[in-house]
ZANU-719120 format. One line per field, with one value per residue (C-alpha): x, y, z. Coordinates in Angstrom, 3 decimals, m for minus. Layout:
<atoms>
px: X_...
py: Y_...
pz: Z_...
</atoms>
This chain:
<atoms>
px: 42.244_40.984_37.654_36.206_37.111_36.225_32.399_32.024_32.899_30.285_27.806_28.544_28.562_24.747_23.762_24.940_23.191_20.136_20.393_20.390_17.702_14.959_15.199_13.778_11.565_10.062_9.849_8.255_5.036_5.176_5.051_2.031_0.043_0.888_0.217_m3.342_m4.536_m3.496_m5.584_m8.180_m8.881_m8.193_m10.504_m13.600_m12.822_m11.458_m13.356_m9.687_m8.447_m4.369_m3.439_0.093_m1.236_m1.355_1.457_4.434_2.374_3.250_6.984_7.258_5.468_7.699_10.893_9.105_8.496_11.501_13.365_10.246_11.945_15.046_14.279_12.231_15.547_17.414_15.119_14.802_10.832_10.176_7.969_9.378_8.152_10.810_9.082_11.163_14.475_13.771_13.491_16.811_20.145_22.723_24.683_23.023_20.668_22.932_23.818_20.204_19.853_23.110_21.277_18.374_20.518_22.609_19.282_18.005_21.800_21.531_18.605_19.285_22.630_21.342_18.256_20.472_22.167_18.814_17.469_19.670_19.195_15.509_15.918_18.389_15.963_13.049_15.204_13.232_9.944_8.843_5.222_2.961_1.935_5.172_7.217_9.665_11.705_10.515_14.309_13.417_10.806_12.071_15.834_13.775_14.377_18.238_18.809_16.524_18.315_21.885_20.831_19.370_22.573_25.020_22.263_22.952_26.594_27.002_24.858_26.655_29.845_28.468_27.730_30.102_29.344_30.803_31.221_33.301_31.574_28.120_29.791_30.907_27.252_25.655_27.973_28.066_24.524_23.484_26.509_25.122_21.058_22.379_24.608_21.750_19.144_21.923_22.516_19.209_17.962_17.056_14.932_13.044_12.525_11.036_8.433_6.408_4.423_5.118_8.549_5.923_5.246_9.392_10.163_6.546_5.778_8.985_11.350_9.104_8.322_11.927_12.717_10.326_9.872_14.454_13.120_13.743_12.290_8.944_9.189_12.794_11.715_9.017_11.527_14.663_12.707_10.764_14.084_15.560_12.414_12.839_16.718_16.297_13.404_12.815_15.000_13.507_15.724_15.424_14.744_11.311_11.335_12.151_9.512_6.985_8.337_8.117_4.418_2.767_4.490_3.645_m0.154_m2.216_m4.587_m1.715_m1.104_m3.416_m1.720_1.221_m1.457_m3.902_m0.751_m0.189_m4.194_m3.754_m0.623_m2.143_m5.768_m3.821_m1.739_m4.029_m5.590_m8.948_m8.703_m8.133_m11.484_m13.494_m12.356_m12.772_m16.185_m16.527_m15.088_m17.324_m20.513_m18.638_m16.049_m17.835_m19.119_m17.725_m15.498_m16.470_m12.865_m12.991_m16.055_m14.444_m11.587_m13.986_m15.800_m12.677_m11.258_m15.043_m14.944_m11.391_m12.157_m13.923_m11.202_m7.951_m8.968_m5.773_m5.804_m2.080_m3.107_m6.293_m4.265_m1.881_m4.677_m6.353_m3.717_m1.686_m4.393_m6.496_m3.692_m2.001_m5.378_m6.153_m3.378_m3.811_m7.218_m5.020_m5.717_m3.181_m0.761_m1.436_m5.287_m5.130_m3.145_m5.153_m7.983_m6.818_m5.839_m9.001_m10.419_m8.246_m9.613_m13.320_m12.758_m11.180_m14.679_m15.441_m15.651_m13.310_m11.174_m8.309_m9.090_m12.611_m10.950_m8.730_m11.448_m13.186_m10.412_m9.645_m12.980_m15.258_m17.831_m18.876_m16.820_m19.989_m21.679_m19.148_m18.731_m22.375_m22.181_m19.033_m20.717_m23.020_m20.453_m18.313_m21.132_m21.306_m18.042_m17.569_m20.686_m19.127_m16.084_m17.744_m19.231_m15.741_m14.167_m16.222_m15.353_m11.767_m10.617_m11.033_m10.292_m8.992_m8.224_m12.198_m11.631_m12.738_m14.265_m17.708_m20.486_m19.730_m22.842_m24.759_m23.310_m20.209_m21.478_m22.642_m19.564_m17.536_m19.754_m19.593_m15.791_m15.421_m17.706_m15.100_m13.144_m16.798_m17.287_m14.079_m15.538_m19.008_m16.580_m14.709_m17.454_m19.444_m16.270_m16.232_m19.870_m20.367_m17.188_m15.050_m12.143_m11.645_m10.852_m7.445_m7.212_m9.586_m7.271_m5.634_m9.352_m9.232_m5.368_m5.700_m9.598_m7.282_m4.619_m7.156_m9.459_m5.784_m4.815_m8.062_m10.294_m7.794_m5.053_m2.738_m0.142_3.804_5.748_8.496_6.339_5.957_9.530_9.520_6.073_6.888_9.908_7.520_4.799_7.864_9.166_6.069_4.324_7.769_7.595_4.351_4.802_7.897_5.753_2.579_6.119_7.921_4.272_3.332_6.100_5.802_2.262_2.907_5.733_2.812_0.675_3.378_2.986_m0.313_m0.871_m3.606_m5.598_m5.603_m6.916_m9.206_m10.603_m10.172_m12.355_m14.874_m15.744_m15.752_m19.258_m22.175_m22.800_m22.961_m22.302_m19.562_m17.761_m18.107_m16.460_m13.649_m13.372_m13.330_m10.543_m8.162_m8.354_m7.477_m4.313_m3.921_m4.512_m2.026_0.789_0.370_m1.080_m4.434_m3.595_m1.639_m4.102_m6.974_m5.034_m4.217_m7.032_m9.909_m10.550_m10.958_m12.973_m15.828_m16.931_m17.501_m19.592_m21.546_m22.274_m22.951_m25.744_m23.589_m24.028_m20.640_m21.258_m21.645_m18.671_m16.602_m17.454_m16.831_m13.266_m12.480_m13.250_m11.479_m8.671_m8.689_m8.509_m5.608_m3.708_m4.018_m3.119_m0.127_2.634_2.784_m0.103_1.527_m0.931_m0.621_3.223_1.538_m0.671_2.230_4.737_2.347_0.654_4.318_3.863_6.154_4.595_5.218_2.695_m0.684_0.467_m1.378_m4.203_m5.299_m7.115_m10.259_m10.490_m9.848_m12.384_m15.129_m14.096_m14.889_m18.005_m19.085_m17.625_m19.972_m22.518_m22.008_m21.450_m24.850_m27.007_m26.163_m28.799_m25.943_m23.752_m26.304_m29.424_m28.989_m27.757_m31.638
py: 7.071_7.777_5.409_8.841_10.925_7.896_7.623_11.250_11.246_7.994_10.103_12.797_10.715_9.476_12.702_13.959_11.050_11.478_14.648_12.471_10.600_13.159_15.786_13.820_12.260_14.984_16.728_12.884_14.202_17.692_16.230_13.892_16.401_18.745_16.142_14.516_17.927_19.281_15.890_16.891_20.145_19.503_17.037_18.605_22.379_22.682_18.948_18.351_15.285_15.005_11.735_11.621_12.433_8.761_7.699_10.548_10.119_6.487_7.125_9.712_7.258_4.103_6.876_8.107_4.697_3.758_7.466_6.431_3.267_4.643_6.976_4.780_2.672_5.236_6.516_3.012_3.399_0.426_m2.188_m4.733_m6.944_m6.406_m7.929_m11.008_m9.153_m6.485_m9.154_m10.735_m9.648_m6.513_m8.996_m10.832_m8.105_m6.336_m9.660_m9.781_m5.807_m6.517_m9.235_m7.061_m4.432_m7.369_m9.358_m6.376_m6.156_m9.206_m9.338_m5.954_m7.041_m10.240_m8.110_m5.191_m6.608_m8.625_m4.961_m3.761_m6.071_m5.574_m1.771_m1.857_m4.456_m2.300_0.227_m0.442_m0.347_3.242_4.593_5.056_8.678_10.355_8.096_7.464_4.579_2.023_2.380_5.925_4.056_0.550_2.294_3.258_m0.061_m0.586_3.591_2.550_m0.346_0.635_3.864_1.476_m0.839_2.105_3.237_m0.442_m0.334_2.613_1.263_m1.497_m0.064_2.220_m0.426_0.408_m2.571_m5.725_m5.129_m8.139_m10.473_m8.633_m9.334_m12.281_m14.035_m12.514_m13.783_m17.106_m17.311_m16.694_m18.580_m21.582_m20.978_m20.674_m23.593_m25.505_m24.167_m25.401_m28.684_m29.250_m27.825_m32.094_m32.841_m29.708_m29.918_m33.348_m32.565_m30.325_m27.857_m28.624_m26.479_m23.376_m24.302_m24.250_m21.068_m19.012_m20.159_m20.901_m19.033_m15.785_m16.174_m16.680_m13.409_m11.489_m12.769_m12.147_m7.904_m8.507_m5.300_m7.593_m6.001_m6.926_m10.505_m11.364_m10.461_m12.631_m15.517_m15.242_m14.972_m17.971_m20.148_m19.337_m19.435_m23.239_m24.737_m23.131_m22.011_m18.337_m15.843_m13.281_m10.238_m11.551_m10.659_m6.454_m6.676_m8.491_m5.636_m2.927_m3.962_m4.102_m0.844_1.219_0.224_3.516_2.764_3.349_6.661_7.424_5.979_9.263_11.488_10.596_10.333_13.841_14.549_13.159_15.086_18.672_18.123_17.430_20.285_22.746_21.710_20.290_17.053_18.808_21.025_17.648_15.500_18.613_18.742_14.887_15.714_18.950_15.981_12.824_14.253_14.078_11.085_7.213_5.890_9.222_9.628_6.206_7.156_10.304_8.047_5.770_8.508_10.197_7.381_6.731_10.479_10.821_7.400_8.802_11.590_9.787_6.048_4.804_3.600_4.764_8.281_7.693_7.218_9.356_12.362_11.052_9.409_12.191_14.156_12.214_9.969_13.068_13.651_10.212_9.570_12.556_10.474_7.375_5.411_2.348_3.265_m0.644_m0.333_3.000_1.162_m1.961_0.330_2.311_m0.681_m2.470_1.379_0.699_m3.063_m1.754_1.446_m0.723_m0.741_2.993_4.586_5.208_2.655_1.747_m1.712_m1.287_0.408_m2.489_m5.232_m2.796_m3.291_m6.221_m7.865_m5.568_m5.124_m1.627_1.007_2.826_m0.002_m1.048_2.767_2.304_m1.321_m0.202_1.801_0.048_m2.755_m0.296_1.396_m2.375_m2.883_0.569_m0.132_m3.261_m2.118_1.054_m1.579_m3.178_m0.012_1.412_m1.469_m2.087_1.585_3.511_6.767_7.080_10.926_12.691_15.473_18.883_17.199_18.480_18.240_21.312_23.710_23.231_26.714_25.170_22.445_24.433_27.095_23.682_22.497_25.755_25.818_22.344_22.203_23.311_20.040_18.120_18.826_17.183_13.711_15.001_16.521_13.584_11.132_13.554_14.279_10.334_9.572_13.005_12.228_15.265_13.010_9.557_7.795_8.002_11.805_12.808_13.545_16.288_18.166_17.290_18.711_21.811_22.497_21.533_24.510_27.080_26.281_26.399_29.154_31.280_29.875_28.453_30.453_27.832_26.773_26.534_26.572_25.580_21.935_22.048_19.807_17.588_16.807_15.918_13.698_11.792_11.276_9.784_7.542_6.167_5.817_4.095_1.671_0.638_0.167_m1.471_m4.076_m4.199_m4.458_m7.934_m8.954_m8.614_m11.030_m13.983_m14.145_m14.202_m17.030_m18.496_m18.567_m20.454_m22.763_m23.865_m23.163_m19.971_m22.272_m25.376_m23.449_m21.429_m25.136_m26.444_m23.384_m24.118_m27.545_m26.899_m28.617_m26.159_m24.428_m20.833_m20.255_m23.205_m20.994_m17.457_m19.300_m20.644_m17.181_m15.279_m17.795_m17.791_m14.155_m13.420_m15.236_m13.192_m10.466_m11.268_m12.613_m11.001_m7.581_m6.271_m5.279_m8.121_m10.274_m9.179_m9.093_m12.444_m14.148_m11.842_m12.993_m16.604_m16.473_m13.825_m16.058_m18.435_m16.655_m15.628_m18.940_m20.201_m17.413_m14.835_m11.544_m10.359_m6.590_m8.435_m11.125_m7.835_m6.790_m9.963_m11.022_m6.909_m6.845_m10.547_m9.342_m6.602_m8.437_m10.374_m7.148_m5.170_m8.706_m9.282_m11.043_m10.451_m8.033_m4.967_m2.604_m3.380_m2.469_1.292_1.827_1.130_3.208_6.241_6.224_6.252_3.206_m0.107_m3.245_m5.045_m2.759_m4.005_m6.891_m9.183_m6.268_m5.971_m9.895_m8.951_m5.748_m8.519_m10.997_m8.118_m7.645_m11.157_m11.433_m8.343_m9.401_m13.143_m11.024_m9.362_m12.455_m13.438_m10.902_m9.759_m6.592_m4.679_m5.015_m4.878_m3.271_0.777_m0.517_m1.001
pz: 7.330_10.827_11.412_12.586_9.534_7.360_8.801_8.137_4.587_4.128_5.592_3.485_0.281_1.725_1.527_m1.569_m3.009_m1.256_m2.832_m5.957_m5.529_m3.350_m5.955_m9.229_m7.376_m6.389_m9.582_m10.833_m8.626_m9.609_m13.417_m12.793_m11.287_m14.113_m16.979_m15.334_m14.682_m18.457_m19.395_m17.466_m18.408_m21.937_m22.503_m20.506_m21.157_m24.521_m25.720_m27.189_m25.550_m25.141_m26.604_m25.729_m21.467_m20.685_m21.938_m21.176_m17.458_m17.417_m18.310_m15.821_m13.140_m13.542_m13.001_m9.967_m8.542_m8.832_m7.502_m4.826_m3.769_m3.614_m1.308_0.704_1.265_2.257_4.757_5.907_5.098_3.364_4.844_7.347_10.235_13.304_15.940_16.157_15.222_18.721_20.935_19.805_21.566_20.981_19.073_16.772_16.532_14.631_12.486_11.300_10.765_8.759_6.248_6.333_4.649_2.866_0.841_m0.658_m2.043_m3.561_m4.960_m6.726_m7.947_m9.356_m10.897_m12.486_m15.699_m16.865_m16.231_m18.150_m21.098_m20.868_m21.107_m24.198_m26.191_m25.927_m27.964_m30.628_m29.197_m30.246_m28.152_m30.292_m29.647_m28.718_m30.944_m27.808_m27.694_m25.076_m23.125_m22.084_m19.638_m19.219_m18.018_m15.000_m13.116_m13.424_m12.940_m9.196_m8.842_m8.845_m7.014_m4.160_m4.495_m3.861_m0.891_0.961_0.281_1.941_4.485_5.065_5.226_8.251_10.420_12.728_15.862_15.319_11.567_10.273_12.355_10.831_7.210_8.075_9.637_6.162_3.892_4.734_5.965_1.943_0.654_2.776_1.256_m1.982_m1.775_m0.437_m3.312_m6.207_m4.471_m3.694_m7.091_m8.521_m5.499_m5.669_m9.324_m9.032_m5.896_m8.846_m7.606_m3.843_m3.885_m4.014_m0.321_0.206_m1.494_m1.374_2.160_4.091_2.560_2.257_5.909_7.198_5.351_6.657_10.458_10.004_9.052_5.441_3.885_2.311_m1.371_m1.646_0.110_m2.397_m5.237_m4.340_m3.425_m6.752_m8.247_m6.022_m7.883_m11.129_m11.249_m9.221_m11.256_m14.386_m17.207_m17.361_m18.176_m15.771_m17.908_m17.743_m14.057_m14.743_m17.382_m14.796_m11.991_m14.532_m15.590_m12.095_m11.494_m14.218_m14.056_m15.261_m11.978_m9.938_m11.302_m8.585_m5.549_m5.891_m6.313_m3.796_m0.664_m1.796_m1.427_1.407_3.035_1.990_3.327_6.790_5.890_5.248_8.439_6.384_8.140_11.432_10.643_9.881_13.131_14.539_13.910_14.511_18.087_18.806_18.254_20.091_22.292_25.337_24.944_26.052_23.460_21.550_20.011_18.696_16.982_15.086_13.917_12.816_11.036_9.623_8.246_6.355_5.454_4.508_2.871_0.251_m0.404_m1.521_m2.035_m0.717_2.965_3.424_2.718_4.837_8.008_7.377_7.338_10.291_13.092_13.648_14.084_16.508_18.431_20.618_21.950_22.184_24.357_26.532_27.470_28.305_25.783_24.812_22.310_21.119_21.027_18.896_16.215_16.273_15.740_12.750_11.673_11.838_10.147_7.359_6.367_7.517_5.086_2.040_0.209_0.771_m2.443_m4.289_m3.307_m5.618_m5.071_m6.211_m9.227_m9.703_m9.922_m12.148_m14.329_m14.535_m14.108_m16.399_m13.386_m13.392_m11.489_m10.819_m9.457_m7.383_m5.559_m4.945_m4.179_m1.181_0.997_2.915_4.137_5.053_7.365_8.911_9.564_11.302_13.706_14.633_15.185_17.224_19.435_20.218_20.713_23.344_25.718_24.722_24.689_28.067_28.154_31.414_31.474_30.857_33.617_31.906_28.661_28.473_25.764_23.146_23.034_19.859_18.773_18.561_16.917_14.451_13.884_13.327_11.499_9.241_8.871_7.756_5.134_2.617_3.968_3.889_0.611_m1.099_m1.129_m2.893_m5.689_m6.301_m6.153_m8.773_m10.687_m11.342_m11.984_m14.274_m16.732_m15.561_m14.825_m14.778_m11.134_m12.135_m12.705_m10.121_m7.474_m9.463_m8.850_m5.430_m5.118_m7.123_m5.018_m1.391_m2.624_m3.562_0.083_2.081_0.341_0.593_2.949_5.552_5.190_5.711_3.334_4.339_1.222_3.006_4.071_m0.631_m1.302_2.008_1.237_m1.876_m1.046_1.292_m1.591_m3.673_m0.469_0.321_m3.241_m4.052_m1.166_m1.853_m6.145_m5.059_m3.026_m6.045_m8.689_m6.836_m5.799_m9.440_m10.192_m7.850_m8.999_m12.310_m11.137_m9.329_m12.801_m14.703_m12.037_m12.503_m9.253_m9.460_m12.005_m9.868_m6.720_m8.823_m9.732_m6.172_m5.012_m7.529_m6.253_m2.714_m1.342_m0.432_m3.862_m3.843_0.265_m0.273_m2.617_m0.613_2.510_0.962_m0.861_2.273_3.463_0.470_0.291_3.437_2.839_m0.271_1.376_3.995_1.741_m1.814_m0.747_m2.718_m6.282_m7.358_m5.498_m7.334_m10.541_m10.373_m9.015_m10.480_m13.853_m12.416_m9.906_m10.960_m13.742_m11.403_m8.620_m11.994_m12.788_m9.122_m8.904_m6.619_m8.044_m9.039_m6.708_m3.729_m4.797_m4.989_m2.039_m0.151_m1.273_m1.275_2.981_3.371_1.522_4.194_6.838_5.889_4.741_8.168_10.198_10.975_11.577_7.586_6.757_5.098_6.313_9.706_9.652_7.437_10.873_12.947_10.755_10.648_14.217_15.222_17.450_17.531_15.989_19.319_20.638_18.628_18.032_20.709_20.664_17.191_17.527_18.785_16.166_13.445_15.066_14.986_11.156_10.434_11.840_10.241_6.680_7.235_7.465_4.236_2.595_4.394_3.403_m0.260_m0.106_1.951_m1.352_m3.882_m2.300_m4.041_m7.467_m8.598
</atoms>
């Protein structure tokens, strides 16, 4: 066959199944709206709760994350650091983009028949509302996984430069770790506990500084442990994936990216910065203010920072630039917004250490906003000297009429985070379910109040819910895992006890928090990190005297910090990824932003009244 005709039909067979994979993943978020918002209105309306809501919406999740993932793959979406692999030559450029595409092959093909396993034993595992039996959920994870193994093979089969030697470099490059992990299997078993610092340290970093998409990282090396030290059979790895996946709290991650993608399309978020700009625009550093500002606002309207950036960069950065500001600084900024605005209410982090912790989710949403109002000045401060806007000519002060008139037409936007906070605190809907309000209320205002709603935006916005939610339950499903590898290692309960008799009591304790969980942050991402490392450490800032609000709120902004900083900070690569801008870009820049959120988050930690000082 012609090479020509023979890349045409590969592309063609991409498509079809992209075709496989966009469609049910987009009807996955149609269904969860449908089934939270039947809960919803069932239980409050008609006082007759669905039973059977939560659990045909957790089926129908796990499918979408993994349709979600899928997708993701295809579109090349999932999170990866490529700052080393840019700066490499044509050559071996295209070796490394070749292994990128290679390790996620691997680990999927070593993860599909225990998958499959998994899926047929929970056959007789029946739900115990609907009566379903638990394979109609658990087949989720090998269907995903040998969709995403037929999206790499095609992949790698287009790789059209050098492609033998690109084959050839991958092949033997993880013929020669592997070789090296069985020989070297004795030693490593014998060093105890110190092989966590060979496979969770420097083989997690080589994959990820070589572009290794991070979810698919965290889950090979995780697999690479278990397979080399333990004798875990590695169907307990899909069930460990599956469970930090199919989380009910993360129903809301879906729901609240789609929030997110109609308030921007409906032009609400454009009416609020609007009206941020119309009171700062004239002003010195005044744009950095609004995104500031939005991102608090906007905040307190989806809870998930990905779906906070999303509503606010593209609408602030074209102007933004217009003004000459650096492409770098504007994504070290939103950035630093996104670790400032992780304690803004309602955060799905606050939700998680809710959860898992028994702390009240009320208190907490009271507890978060304060801190978040320090880290924003702080950040304001920085901003106004480090981003210039070069380009002022014909920006003038907006008369307070026009103040006012966009004032008036974004109130309908405005009001979106008051009726999800009250929906929460008066029992409509739980934080979960909430979002379905705040979609169906964001239809009705574009439809009638805005008059803006393109159907034809309905599927593609859809398809991008799926791609993103997937990448990120992808992440929060392999993250899930190496910490519960990390568990069976002793290791969480040793540093848990390490932490605990650091010198310098109760401030002692809150420093070395702040430290570890900025390397949380940084290498396990939020969720898992919390999950894991929760319900050990709250009962002991109880018992040293630090009031478990402020705790929260302490570990929840140092867990930031290490999430938006890169090199391996997953949010930073989000900022970069929806600002548009390359990583190389913020990444000398974003420093100081990070050095203003530290200082801010000590004094936090200093002064507990900013956490705790409205719960009384």
């Amino acid at each position: 066959m012609h090479p020509r005709s023979h890349g045409i039909g590969l592309a063609q067979l991409e498509k079809a199944l992209g075709w496989i994979v966009e469609v049910p993943a987009a009807i996955a978020v149609v269904a969860e709206v449908l089934i939270l918002l039947s809960s919803v209105i069932a239980r409050f309306v008609f006082h007759q709760p669905l039973v059977w809501a939560d659990e045909l919406a957790s089926t129908v999740f796990l499918w979408l994350a993994m349709f979600g993932a899928a997708v993701a793959l295809r579109r090349g979406e999932h999170m990866r650091m490529t700052a080393l692999v840019s700066k490499l030559s044509g050559e071996w450029r295209a070796r490394v983009e070749a292994l990128a595409v290679a390790t996620p092959c691997l680990f999927l093909a070593l993860l599909l028949w225990p998958a499959i396993d998994y899926a047929q034993q929970e056959w007789v595992v029946q739900s115990p509302a609907l009566g379903l039996p638990g394979t109609l959920r658990e087949a989720a994870l090998p269907v995903g996984c040998l969709l995403m193994l037929a999206i790499c093979g095609l992949r790698l089969l287009r790789f059209q430069t050098y492609r033998l030697r690109n084959l050839a470099f991958v092949g033997v490059t993880l013929a020669v770790i592997a070789i090296a992990l069985y020989l070297g299997a004795s030693a490593l078993q014998t060093i105890g506990n110190w092989n966590l610092l060979f496979f969770f340290v420097l083989l997690v970093g080589a994959g990820v500084l070589a572009g290794v998409p991070i979810a698919f990282c965290f889950g090979l090396v995780t697999v690479a442990y278990l397979l080399v030290t333990t004798s875990t059979p590695l169907e307990v790895v899909s069930g460990r994936i599956n469970e930090g996946m199919s989380s009910l709290i993360l129903l809301a991650v879906p729901l609240f990216i789609l929030l997110g993608q109609l308030i921007e399309m409906t032009q609400m978020a454009k009416a609020m910065v609007g009206f941020l700009a119309s009171l700062l625009g004239h002003v010195r550093g005044g744009l950095s203010y609004v995104l500031l500002g939005a991102m608090m606002l906007v905040s307190g309207i989806s809870g998930a920072k990905t779906a906070d950036m999303a509503a606010v960069a593209p609408v602030l950065f074209p102007e933004m630039k217009k003004r000459g500001m650096d492409e770098g600084e504007l994504v070290s900024l939103l950035a630093a917004s996104g670790a400032m605005a992780e304690t803004i209410p309602p955060s799905l982090v606050l939700i998680t250490i809710g959860s898992v912790t028994g702390v009240s989710i009320a208190a907490l949403f009271t507890g978060g906003l304060l801190p978040g109002v320090v880290l924003a000045l702080v950040l304001a401060l920085l901003a106004r000297y480090r981003i210039p806007e070069k380009n002022m000519v014909g920006i003038k002060r907006a008369p307070a009429a026009e103040v006012l008139r966009s004032f008036v037409i974004a109130l309908p936007a405005l009001a979106i985070p008051v009726l999800i906070r009250t929906a929460v605190v008066e029992g409509v809907a739980t934080a979960t379910e909430v979002s379905t309000i705040g979609i169906v209320y964001t239809i009705l205002v574009g439809v009638l109040v805005y008059r803006r709603f393109d159907v034809r935006r309905i599927f593609p916005m859809l398809v991008e819910t799926a791609s993103l939610s997937g990448a990120i339950l992808f992440i929060i499903g392999t993250a899930t895992c190496m910490a519960w590898a990390l568990t069976q290692s002793g290791f969480s309960h040793a540093l848990a006890a390490a932490m605990a008799a650091v010198p310098g009591g109760r401030w002692g304790f809150l420093l070395i928090s702040i430290v570890t969980f900025i390397v949380l942050g940084s290498v396990l991402e939020g969720i898992p990190a919390m999950v894991l490392f929760g319900p050990l450490l709250f009962p002991i800032a109880r018992q040293l005297g630090v009031h478990e609000v402020h705790y929260a709120m302490v570990v929840i902004l140092a867990m930031g910090i290490g999430l938006f900083a890169p090199p391996f900070g997953l949010g930073y690569y989000s900022a970069c990824t929806i600002g548009r801008v390359s990583p190389d870009a913020g990444m000398r820049r974003i420093w100081p932003y990070l050095g203003a959120l530290l200082l801010a988050l000590l004094v936090v930690a200093a002064i507990p009244w900013i956490s705790i000082g409205f719960l009384h």
